[in-house]
C-alpha positions in Angstrom: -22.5 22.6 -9.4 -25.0 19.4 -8.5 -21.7 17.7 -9.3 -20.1 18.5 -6.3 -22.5 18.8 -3.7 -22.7 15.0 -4.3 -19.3 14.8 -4.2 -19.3 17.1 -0.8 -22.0 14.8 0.8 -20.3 11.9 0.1 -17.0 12.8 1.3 -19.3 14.1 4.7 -20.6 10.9 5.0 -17.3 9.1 4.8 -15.5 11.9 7.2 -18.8 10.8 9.8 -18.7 7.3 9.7 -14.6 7.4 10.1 -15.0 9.4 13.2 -17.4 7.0 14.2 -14.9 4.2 14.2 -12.3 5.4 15.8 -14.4 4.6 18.9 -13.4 0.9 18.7 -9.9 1.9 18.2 -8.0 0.4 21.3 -5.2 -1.5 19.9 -2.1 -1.6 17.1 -4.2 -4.7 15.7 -7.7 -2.5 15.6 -5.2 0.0 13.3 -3.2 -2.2 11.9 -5.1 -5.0 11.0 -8.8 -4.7 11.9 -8.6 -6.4 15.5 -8.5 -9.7 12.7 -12.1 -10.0 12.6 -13.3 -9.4 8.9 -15.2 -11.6 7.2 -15.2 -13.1 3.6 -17.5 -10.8 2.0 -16.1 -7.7 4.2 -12.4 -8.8 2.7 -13.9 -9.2 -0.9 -15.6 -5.0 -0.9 -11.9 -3.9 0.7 -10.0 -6.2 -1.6 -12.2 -4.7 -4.6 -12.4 -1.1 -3.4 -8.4 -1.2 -3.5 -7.3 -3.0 -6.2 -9.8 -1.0 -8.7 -8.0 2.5 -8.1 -7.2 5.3 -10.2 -4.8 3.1 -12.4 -7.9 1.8 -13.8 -9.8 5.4 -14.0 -7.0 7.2 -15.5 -3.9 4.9 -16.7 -6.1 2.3 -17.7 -8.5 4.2 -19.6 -5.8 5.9 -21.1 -4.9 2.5 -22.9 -8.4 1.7 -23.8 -8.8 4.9 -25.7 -5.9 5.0 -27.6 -5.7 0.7 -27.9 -9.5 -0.2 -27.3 -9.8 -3.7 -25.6 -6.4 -4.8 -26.3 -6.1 -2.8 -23.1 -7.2 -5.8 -21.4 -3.9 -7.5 -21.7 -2.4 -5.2 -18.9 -5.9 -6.2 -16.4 -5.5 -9.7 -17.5 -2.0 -9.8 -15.6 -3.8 -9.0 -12.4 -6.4 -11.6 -13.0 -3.8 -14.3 -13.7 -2.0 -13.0 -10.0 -5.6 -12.6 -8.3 -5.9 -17.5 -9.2 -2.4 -17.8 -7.8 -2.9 -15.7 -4.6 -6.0 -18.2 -3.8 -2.8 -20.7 -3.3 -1.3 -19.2 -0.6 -3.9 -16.7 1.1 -4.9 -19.1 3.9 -1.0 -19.6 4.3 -0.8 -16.0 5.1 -3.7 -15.8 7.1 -2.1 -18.7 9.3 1.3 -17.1 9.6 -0.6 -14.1 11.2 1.4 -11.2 11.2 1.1 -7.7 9.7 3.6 -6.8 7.0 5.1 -8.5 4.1 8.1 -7.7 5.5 7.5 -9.7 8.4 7.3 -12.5 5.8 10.1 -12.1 4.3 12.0 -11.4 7.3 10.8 -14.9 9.1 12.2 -16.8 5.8 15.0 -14.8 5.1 16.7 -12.1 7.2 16.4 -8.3 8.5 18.0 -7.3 5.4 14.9 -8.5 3.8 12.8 -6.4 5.6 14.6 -3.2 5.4 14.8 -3.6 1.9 11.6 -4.1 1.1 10.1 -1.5 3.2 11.9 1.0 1.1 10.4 -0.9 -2.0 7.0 -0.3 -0.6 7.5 2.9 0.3 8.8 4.4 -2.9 5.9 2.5 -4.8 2.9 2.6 -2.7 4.0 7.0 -2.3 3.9 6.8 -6.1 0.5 5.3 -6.4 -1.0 7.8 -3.6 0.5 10.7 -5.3 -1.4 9.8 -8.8 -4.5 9.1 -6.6 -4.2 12.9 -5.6 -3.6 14.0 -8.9 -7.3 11.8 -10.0 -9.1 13.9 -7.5 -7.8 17.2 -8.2 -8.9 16.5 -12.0 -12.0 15.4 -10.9 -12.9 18.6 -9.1 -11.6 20.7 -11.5 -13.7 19.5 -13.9 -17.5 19.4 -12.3 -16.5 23.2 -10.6 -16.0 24.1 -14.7 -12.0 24.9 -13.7 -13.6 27.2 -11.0 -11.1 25.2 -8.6 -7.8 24.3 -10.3 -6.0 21.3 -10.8 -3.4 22.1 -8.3 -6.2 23.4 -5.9 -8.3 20.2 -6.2 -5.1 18.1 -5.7 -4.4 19.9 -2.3 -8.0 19.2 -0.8 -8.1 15.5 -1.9 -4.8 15.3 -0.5 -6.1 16.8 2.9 -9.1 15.2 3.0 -7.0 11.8 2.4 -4.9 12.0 4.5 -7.0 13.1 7.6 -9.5 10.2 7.1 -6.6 7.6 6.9 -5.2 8.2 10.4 -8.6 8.4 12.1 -9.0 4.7 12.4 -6.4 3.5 10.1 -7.7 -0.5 8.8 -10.8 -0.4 10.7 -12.0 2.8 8.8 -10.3 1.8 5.4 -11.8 -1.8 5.6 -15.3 -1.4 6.8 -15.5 2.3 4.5 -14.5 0.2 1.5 -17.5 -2.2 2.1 -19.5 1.2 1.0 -17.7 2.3 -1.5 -17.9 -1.0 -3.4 -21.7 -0.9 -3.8 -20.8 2.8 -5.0 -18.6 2.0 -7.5 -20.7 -1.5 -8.6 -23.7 0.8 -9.2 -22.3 3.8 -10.5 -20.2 2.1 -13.1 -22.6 -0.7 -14.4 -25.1 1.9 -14.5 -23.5 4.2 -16.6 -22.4 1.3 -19.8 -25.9 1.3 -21.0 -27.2 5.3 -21.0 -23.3 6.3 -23.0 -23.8 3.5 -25.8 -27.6 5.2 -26.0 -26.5 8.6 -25.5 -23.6 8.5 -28.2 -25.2 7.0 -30.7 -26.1 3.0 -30.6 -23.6 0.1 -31.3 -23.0 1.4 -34.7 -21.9 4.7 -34.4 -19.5 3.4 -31.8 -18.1 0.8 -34.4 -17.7 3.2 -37.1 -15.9 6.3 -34.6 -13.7 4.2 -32.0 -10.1 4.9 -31.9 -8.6 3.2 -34.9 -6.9 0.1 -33.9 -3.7 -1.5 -36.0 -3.5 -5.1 -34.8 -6.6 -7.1 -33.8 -5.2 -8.4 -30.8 -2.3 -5.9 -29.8 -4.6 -2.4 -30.9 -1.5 0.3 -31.3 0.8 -1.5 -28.9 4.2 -3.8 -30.1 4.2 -7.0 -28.2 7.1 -5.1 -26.1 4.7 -2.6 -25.1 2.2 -5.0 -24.2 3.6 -7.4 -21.7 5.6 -4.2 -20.2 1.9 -3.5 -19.3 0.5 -7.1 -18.2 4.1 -8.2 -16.4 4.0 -5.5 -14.1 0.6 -5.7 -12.9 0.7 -9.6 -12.6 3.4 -9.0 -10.5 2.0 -6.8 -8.4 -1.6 -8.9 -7.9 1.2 -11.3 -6.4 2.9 -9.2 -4.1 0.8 -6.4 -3.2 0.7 -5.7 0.5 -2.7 -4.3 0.8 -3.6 -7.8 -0.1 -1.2 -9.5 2.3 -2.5 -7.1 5.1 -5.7 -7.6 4.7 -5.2 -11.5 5.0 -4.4 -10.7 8.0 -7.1 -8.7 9.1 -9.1 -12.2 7.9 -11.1 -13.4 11.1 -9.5 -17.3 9.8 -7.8 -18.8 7.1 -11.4 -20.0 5.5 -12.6 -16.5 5.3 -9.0 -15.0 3.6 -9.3 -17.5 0.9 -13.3 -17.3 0.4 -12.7 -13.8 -0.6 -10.0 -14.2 -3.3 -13.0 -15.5 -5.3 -15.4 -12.9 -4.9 -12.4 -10.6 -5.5 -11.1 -11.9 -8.5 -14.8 -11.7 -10.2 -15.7 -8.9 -9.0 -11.9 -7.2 -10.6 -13.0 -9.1 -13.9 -16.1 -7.5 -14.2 -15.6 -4.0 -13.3 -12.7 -3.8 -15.1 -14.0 -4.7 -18.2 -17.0 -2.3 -18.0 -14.4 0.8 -16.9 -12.9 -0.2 -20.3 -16.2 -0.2 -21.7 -16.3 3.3 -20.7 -13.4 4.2 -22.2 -13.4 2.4 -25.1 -17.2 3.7 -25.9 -16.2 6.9 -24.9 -13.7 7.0 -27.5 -15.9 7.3 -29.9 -17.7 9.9 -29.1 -15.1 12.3 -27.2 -12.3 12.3 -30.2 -9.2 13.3 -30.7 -7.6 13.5 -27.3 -3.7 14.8 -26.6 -1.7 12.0 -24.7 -1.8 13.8 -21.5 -6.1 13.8 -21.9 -6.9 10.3 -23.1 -6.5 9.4 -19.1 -9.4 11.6 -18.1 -11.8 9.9 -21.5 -14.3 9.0 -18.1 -14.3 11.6 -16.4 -15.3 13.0 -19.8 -18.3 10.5 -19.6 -19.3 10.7 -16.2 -19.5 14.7 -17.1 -20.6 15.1 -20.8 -21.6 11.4 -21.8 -24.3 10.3 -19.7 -27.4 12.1 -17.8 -27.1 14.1 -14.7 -28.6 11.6 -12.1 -26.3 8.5 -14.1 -23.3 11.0 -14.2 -23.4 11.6 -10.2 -23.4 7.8 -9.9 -20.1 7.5 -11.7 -18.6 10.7 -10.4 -19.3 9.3 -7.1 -17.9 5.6 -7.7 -14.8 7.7 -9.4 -14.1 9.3 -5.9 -14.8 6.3 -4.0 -12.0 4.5 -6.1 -9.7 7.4 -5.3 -10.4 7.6 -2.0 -10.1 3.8 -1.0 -7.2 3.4 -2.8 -5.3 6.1 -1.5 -6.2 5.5 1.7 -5.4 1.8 1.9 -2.0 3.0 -0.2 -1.1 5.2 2.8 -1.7 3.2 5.5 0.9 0.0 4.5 3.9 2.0 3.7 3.4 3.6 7.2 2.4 0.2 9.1 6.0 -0.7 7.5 7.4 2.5 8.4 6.4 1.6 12.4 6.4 -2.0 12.7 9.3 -2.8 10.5 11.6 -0.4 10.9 11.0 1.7 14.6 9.8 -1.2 16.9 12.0 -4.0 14.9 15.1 -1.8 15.2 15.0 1.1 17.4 11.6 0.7 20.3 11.2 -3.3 20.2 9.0 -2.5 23.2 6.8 0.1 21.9 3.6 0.3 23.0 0.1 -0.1 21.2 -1.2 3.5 22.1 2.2 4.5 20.6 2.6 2.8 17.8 -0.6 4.5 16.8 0.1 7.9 17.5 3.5 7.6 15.0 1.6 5.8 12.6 -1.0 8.7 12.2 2.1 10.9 12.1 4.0 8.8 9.5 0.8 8.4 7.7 1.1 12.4 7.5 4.5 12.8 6.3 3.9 10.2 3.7 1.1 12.0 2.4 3.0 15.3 1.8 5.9 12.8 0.3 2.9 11.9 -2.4 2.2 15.4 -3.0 6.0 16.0 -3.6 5.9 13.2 -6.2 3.3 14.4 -8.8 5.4 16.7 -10.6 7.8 14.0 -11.2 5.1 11.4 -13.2 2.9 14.2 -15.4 1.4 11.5 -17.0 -0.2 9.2 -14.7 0.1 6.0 -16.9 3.9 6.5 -16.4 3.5 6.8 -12.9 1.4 3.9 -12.6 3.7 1.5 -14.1 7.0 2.7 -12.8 5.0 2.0 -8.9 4.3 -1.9 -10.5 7.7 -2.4 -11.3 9.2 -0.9 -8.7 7.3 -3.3 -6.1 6.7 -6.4 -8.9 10.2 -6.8 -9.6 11.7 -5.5 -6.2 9.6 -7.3 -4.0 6.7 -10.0 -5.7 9.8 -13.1 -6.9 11.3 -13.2 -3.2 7.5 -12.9 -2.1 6.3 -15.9 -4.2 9.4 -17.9 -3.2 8.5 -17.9 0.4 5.8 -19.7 -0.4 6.3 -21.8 -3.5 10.1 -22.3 -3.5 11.6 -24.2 -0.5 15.4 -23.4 -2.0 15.3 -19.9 -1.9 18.3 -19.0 0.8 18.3 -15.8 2.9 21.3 -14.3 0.3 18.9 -15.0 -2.4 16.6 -13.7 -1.5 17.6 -10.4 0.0 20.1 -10.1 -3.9 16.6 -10.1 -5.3 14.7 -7.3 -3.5 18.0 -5.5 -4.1 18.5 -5.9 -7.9 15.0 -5.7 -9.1 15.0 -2.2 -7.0 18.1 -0.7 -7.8 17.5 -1.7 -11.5 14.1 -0.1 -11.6 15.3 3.1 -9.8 18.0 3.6 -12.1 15.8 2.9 -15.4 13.4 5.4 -14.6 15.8 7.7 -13.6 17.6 7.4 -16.8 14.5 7.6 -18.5 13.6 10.9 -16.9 16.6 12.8 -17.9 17.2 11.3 -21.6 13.0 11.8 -22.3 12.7 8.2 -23.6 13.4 4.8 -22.3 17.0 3.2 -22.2 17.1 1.2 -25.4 13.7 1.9 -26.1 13.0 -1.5 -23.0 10.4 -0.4 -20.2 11.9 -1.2 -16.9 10.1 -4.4 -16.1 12.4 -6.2 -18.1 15.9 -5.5 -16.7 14.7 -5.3 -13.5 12.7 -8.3 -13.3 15.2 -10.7 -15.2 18.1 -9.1 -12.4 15.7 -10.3 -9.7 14.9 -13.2 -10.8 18.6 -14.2 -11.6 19.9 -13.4 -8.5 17.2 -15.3 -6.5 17.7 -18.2 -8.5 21.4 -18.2 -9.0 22.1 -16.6 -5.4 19.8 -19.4 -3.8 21.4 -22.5 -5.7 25.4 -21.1 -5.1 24.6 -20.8 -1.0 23.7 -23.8 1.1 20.1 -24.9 1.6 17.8 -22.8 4.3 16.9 -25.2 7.1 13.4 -26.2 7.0 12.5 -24.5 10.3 12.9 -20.9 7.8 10.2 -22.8 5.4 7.9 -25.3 6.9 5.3 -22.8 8.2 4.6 -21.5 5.0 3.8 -24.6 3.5 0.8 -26.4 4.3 2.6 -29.6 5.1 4.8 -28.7 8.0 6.6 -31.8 7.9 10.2 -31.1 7.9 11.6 -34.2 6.1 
């Protein structure tokens, strides 16, 4: 039970320091976007703390115990986004809004923005659902199944939830500062006691999962770029990312941070794989639906008590931060994009807080609805990608890198790479197996990108007054 009294500290401390800051709550920007005073290395812990979720604890691991470090071909998407977003980060910093859909709205039309609220909420309610279903696994594990899965998915959930709508980006941003060092320490700190405690570098060399292809493990090349397309897309795209831009005190700060961020994704997501891949060889023989929990495994079996606490405690503050910062942007769009750009232009700050703690609510029990539908939280984890990669990310990119892109095109995009997405998985649910064996990153991404293209170039050319302030030359010749 040491387990979780840590655990139930931790979370105290978090629940403590969140009611502490909704004391400097006093305006939609305080919730919204952190009053826009966060600094570089502020950005790069919430940047961090978000981006390393449970798709890396769970769905993640899952691939590097059954593929080893070919697994890294699905991280090394998001590393490859991570270099292009330094491009533009200071562009979106200078734009200075608060949703992607405000982007794409200012370059294209409302369409736009409808459309790809809907994106983010169907995706980003995915993610937080899986986060849920991380937490209740972890808790059901350190109680010895004293608190079931189910059980431990509801408190996580509650807890969640309730911290999320205290102080909405001011708690998320300034908590995730926190949980950063947490997860830093807990996970570096744990590599070096499993590789003693299973048995030295040559018992893991003789037991890990056996591997067919050198470079590709157990995966076809089909498989593999279904895994890094999506979450190279995503890097691109996500609006956490694009939020917290905005949150940046200036444009310097946003785009200082990209670099901390991207090293600091690098190298803790090479040692979570370490985990998993070192933990393969010692916890074997896993069913499909267990390979994702291979570090909780560690954290609980692998590694001394004090180390294990560590990691158990870095594993929750992944959950946590992620979910939380999940939650929040679907209901900033909820608000923002759709009630006060349609229905209450004139809504008022105190307001637009109280339906964003209450949309942040009704999302949450949305998530919770959803976990029955992805069992396997690798599945869920990549469906969410695709869903906002190839739905959202090429009309995204556009805005900034793509002066032709026309408001048709654009909004065609959004549409096709949803709808196609949607219907794949959908499809895939009822037959058991994927429509022509093709994960839905590639239809949906080549519709999206065709209709952008071939949209953009078949309708006449945007005037530069939709492009020039996303460019850092704002000539208009």
């Amino acid at each position: 039970m040491v387990y979780l009294y840590v655990i139930l500290a931790y979370l105290v401390v978090l629940l403590v320091f969140g009611l502490h800051l909704t004391k400097r709550l006093k305006s939609k920007e305080d919730f919204l976007v952190a009053g826009r005073t966060l600094t570089a290395p502020i950005l790069v812990g919430t940047l961090l703390a978000t981006w390393i979720g449970s798709g890396d604890i769970f769905s993640v691991s899952d691939l590097s115990y059954n593929h080893g470090y070919s697994s890294l071909i699905g991280s090394s998407g998001g590393w490859l986004g991570i270099i292009i977003v330094f491009f533009i980060a200071g562009r979106v910093r200078r734009f200075g809004q608060f949703t992607v859909p405000d982007i794409l709205e200012a370059r294209y039309n409302k369409w736009a923005r409808i459309l790809a609220t809907i994106a983010t909420i169907i995706a980003y309610v995915t993610i937080v659902s899986y986060q849920f279903r991380g937490g209740g696994w972890v808790l059901n594990m350190i109680t010895g199944e004293k608190i079931s899965i189910e059980t431990g998915i509801v408190i996580v959930a509650f807890f969640v939830i309730t911290y999320t709508l205290l102080a909405g980006m001011i708690s998320v941003a300034y908590l995730d500062i926190f949980n950063g060092i947490v997860m830093i320490t807990g996970i570096l700190l744990a590599v070096p006691f499993l590789i003693h405690n299973v048995g030295g570098m040559d018992f893991i060399t003789a037991n890990v999962t056996p591997r067919s292809h050198s470079f590709l493990g157990n995966m076809t090349w089909i498989q593999a770029l279904g895994y890094f397309i999506p979450t190279f897309l995503l890097a691109l795209g996500m609006g956490n990312m694009y939020q917290r831009f905005f949150s940046a005190k200036n444009e310097k700060e946003a785009k200082k941070s990209v670099i901390g961020w991207l090293l600091g994704v690098i190298i803790l997501g090479i040692t979570l794989q370490s985990l998993a891949v070192i933990g393969s060889s010692y916890f074997k023989g896993l069913e499909v639906k267990e390979a994702g929990k291979i570090i909780l495994l560690v954290a609980h079996k692998g590694v001394p008590l004090v180390v294990g606490c560590f990691l158990l405690v870095a594993i929750v503050a992944i959950i946590i931060s992620t979910a939380n910062s999940f939650l929040l942007v679907p209901a900033t769009n909820v608000i923002r994009d759709i009630y006060q750009r349609f229905i209450n232009p004139s809504l008022p700050d105190k307001k637009m807080i109280l339906y964003s703690r209450l949309t942040v609510i009704v999302l949450g029990f949305i998530s919770y609805s959803l976990i029955r539908f992805f069992p396997r939280i690798l599945d869920a984890a990549y469906a969410a990608y695709t869903v906002y990669g190839a739905g959202i990310t090429p009309a995204l990119i556009a805005v900034f890198f793509w002066k032709r892109a026309t408001a048709s095109g654009g909004v065609s995009s959004i549409m096709g790479g949803l709808v196609t997405t949607v219907v794949w998985e959908i499809i895939y649910k009822i037959q058991g197996h994927l429509p022509l064996g093709i994960p839905a990153i590639y239809p949906a991404l080549i519709c999206s990108l065709t209709l952008l293209f071939g949209v953009s170039l078949l309708t006449p050319k945007p005037s530069p007054e939709k492009w020039s302030v996303f460019f850092k030359n704002r000539r208009t010749n």
